[in-house]
N, C-alpha and C positions, 0 to 999 in steps of 0.2 A: 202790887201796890198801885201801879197807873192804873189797872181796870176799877180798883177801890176808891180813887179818889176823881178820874173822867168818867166811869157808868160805860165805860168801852173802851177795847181793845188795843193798846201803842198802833198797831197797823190799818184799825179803824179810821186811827184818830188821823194818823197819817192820809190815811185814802181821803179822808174828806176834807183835810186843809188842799191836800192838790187838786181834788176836784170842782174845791171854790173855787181857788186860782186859775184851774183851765176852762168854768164858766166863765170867769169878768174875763180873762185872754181871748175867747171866742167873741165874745160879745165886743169888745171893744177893738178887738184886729178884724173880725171878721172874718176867721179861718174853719176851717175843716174841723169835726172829730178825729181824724187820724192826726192831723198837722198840732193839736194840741196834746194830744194821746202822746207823740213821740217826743214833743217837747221836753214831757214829764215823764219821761221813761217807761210807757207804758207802749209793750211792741200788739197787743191786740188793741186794736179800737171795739170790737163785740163788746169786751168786757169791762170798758170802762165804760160802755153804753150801758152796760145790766149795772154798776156800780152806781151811774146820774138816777136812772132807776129809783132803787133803792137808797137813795140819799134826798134828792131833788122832789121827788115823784111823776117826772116825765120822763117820757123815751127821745134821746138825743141822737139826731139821725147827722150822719156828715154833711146835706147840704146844712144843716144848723149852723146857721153864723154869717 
C-alpha cells in the first residue's frame, strides 16, 4: 500500500528522510560522515556514502562538513 501510494519503498522512504536530516546536521554543525552516520543509527559510514550517492548524486566523503 505505501509503495502504491509514495512510488517507493517504507525503508526507501525512511533512508531518505534520514539522509536529509544528516545533510542540513553536517552542513550546519559541521561534523563528519561517520559522526552523522552514528547519530542515525547507521554503524557503516561506506554505505550511507553509496545511499548520498544514490539520492543526492554526489559522493559524500567525511572530511564533508
Amino acid at each position: 500500500v505505501f509503495k502504491k501510494a509514495e512510488g517507493i519503498t517504507v525503508m526507501k522512504y525512511i533512508n531518505k528522510l534520514k539522509l536529509e536530516s544528516m545533510r542540513s546536521l553536517m552542513e550546519k554543525e559541521h561534523i563528519y560522515l561517520y559522526e552523522a552516520a552514528a547519530i542515525y543509527g547507521y554503524a557503516d559510514p561506506n554505505y550511507v556514502s553509496k545511499l548520498f550517492k544514490q539520492l543526492f548524486g554526489y559522493n559524500v566523503t567525511d572530511n564533508h562538513g
